[in-house]
C-alpha positions as protocol buffer text, in pm:
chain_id: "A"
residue {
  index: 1
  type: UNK
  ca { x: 0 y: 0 z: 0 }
}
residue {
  index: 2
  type: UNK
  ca { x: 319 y: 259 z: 109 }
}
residue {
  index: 3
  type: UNK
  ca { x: 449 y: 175 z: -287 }
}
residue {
  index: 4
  type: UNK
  ca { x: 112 y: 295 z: -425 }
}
residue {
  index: 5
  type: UNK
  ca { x: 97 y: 638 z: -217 }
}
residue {
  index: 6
  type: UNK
  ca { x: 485 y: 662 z: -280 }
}
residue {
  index: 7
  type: UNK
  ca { x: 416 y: 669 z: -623 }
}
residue {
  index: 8
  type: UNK
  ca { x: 129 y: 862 z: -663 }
}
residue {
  index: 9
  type: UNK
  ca { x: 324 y: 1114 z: -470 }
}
residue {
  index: 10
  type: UNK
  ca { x: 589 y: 1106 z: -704 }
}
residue {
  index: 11
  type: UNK
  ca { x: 379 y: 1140 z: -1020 }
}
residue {
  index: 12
  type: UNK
  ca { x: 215 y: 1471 z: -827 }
}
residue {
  index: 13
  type: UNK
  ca { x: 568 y: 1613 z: -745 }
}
residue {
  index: 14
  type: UNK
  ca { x: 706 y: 1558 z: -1112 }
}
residue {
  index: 15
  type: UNK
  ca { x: 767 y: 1879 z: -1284 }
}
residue {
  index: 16
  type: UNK
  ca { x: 542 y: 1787 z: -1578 }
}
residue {
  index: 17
  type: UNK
  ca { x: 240 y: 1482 z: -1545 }
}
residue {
  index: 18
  type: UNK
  ca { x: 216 y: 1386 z: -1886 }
}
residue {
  index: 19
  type: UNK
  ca { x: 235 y: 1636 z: -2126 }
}
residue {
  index: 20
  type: UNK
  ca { x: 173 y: 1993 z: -2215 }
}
residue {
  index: 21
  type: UNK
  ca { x: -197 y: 2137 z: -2155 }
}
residue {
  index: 22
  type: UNK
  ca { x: -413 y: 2186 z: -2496 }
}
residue {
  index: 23
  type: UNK
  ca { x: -590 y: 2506 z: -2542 }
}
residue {
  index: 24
  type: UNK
  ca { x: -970 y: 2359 z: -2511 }
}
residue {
  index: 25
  type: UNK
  ca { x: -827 y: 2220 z: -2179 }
}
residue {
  index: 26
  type: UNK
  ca { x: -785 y: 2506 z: -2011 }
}
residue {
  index: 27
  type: UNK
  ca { x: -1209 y: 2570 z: -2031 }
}
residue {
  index: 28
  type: UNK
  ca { x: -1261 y: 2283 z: -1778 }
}
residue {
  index: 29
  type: UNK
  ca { x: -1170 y: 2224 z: -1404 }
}
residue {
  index: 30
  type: UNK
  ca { x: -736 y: 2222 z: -1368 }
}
residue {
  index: 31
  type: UNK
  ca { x: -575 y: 2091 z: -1107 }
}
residue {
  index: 32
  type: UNK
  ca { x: -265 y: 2290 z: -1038 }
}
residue {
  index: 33
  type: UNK
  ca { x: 67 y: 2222 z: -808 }
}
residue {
  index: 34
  type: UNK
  ca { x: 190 y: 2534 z: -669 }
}
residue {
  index: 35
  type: UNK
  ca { x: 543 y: 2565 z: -564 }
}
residue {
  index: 36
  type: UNK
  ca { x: 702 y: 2591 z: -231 }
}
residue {
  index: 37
  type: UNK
  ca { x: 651 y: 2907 z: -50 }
}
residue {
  index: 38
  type: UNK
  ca { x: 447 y: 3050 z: -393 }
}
residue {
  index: 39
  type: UNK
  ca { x: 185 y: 3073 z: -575 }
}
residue {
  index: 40
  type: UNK
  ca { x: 288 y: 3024 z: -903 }
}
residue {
  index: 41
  type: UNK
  ca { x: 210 y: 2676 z: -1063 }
}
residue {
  index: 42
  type: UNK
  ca { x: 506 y: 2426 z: -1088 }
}
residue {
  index: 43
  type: UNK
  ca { x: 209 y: 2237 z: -1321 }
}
residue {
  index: 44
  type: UNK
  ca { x: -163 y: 2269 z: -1392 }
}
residue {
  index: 45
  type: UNK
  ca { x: -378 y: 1940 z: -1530 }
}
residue {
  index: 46
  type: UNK
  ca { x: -665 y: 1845 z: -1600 }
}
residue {
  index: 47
  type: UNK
  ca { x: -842 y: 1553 z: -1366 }
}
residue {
  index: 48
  type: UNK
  ca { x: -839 y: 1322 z: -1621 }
}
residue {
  index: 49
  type: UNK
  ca { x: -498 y: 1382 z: -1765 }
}
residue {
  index: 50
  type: UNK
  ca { x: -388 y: 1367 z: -1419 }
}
residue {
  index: 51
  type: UNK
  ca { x: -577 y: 1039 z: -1346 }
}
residue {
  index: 52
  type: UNK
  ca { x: -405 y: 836 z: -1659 }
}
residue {
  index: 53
  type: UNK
  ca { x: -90 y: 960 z: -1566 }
}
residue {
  index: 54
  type: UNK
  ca { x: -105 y: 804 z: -1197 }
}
residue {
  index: 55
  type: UNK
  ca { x: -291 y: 501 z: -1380 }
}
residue {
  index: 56
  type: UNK
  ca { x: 69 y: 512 z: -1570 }
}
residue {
  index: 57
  type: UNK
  ca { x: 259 y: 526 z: -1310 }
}
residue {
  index: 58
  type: UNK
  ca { x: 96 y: 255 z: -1148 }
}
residue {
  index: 59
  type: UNK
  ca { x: 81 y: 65 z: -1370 }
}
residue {
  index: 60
  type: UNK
  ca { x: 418 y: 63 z: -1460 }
}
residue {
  index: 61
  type: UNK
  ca { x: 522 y: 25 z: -1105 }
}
residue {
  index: 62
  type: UNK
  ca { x: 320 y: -309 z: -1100 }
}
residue {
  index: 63
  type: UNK
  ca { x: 496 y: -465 z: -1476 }
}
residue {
  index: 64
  type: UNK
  ca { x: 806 y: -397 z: -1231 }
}
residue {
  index: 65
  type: UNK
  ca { x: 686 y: -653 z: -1004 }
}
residue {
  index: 66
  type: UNK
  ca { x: 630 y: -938 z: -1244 }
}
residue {
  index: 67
  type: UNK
  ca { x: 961 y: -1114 z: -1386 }
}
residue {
  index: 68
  type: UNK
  ca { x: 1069 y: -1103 z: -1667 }
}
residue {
  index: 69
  type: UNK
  ca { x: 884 y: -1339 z: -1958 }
}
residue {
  index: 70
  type: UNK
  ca { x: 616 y: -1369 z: -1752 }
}
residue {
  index: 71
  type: UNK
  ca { x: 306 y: -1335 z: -1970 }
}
residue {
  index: 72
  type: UNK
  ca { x: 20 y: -1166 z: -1794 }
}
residue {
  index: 73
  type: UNK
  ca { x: -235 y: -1348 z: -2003 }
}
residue {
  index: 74
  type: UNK
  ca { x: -202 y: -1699 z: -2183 }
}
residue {
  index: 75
  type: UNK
  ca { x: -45 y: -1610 z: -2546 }
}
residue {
  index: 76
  type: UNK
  ca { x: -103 y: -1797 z: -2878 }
}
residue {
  index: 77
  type: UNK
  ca { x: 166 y: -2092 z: -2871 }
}
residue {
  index: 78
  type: UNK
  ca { x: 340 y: -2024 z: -3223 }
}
residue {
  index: 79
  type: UNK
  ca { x: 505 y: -1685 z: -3010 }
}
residue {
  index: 80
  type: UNK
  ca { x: 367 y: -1401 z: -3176 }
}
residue {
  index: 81
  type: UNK
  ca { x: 106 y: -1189 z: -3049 }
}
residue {
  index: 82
  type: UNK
  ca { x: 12 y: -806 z: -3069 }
}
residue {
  index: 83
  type: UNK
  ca { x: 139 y: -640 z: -2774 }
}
residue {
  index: 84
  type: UNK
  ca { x: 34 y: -283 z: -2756 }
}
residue {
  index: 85
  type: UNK
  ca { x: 163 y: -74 z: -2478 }
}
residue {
  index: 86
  type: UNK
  ca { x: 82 y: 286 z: -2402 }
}
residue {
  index: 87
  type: UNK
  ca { x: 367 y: 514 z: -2364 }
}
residue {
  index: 88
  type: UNK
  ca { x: 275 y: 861 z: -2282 }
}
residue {
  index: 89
  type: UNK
  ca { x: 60 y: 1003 z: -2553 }
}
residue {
  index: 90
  type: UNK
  ca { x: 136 y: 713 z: -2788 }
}
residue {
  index: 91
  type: UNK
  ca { x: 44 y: 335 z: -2863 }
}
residue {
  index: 92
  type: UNK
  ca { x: 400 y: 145 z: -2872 }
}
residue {
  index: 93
  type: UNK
  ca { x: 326 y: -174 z: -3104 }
}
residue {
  index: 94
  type: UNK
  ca { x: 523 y: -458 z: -3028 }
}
residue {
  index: 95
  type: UNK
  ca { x: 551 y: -869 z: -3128 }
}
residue {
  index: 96
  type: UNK
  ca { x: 522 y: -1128 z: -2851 }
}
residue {
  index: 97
  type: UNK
  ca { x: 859 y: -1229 z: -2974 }
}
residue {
  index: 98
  type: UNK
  ca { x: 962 y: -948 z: -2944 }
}
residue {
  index: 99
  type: UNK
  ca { x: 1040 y: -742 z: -3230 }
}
residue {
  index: 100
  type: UNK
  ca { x: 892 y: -347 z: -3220 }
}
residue {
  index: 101
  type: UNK
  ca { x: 676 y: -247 z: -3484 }
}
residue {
  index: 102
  type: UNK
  ca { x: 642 y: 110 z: -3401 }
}
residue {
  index: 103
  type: UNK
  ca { x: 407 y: 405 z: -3263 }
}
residue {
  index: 104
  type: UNK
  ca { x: 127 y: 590 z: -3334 }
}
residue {
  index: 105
  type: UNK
  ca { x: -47 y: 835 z: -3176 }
}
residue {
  index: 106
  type: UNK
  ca { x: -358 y: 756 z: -2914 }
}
residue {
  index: 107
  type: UNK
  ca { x: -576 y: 963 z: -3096 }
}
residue {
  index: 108
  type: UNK
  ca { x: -534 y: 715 z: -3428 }
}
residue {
  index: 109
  type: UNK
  ca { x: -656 y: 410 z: -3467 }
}
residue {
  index: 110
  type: UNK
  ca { x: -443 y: 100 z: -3424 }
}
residue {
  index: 111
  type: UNK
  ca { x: -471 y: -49 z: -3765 }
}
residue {
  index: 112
  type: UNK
  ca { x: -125 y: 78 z: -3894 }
}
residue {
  index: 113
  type: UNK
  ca { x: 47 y: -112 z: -3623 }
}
residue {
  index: 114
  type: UNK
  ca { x: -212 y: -396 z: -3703 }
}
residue {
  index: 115
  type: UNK
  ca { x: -62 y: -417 z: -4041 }
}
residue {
  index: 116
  type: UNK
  ca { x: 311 y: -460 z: -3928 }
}
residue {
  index: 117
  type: UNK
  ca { x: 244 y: -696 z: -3741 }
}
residue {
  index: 118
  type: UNK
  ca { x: 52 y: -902 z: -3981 }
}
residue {
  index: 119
  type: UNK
  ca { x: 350 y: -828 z: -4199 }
}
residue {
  index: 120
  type: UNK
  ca { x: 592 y: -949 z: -3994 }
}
residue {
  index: 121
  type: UNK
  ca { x: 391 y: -1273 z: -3894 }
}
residue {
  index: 122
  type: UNK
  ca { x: 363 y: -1359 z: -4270 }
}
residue {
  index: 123
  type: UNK
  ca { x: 749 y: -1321 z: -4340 }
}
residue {
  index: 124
  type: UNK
  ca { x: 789 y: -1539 z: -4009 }
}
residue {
  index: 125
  type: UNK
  ca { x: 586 y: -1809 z: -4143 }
}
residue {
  index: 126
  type: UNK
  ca { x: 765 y: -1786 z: -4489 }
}
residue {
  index: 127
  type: UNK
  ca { x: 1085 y: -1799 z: -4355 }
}
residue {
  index: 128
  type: UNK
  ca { x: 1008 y: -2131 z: -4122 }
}
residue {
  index: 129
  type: UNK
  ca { x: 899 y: -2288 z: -4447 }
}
residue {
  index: 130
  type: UNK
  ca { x: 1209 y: -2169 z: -4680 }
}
residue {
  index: 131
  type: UNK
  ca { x: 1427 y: -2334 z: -4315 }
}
residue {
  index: 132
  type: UNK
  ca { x: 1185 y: -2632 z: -4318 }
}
residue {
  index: 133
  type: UNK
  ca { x: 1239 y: -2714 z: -4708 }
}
residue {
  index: 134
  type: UNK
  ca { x: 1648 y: -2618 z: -4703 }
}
residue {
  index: 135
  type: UNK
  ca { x: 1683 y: -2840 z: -4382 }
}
residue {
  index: 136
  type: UNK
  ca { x: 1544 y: -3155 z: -4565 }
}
residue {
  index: 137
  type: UNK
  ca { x: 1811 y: -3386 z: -4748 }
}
residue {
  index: 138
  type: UNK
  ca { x: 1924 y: -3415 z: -5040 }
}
residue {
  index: 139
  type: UNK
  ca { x: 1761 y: -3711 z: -5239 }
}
residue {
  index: 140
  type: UNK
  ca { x: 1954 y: -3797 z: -5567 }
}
residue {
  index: 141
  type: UNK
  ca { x: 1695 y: -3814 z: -5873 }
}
residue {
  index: 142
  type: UNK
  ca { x: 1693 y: -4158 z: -6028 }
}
residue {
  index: 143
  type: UNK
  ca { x: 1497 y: -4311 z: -6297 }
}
residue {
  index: 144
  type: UNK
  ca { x: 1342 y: -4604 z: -6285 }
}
residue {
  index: 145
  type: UNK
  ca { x: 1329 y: -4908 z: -6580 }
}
residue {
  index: 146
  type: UNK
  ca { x: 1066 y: -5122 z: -6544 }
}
residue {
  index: 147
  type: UNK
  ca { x: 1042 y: -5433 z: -6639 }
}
residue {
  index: 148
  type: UNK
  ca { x: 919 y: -5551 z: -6990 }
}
């Protein structure tokens, strides 16, 4: 429970939450974090850009906890998977095998990054089958006389 306030605490004291304020922002409700002694803002959020960035926090905190190769959730046994991660204002794409793909931004959809990785799980597949067929042997080519 101390971890979780710890690092809420820490997301509150950073000098900037997330990411810069956007101008239709500013119309709603900001939360602000004055400085020491002051009262001029070290930071000013929004609630909910403030929420996701202590849900980011946390949640990061918590992938800290589980080791390494640990799959959170059961993944497809041929080893590749989507794996999309959000990284401040961006989706991070990502191959169970782990090969990146890329990033795009959270405000477009996900099908680029759907694409590379359907991409990349094609030229998998056709590189197991060029292994598969080189790592056969050799058979000489002979002809056969039958019998007459």
């Amino acid at each position: 429970m101390r971890a979780r306030i710890d690092t809420i605490t820490a997301v509150l004291r950073s000098v900037e939450p997330v990411r810069p304020l956007l101008a239709y922002e500013l119309r709603g409700s900001l939360v602000q974090l004055l400085g020491p002694g002051t009262t001029d803002p070290t930071w000013a959020a929004p609630p909910q850009l403030l929420a996701e960035a202590i849900d980011q926090a946390l949640t990061e905190e918590e992938e800290k906890d589980i080791p390494a190769g640990t799959p959170s959730t059961p993944l497809p046994s041929d080893g590749h998977a989507l794996i999309v991660r959000r990284v401040g204002g961006d989706f991070l794409g990502s191959c169970q095998c782990g090969r990146p793909l890329g990033r795009t931004p959270r405000n477009k959809p996900l099908n680029g990054l759907a694409g590379l990785w359907e991409r990349h799980v094609a030229t998998t597949a056709d590189q197991a089958w060029a292994e598969a067929l080189t790592s056969l042997p050799a058979l000489p080519v002979t002809t056969s006389t039958g019998a007459s």
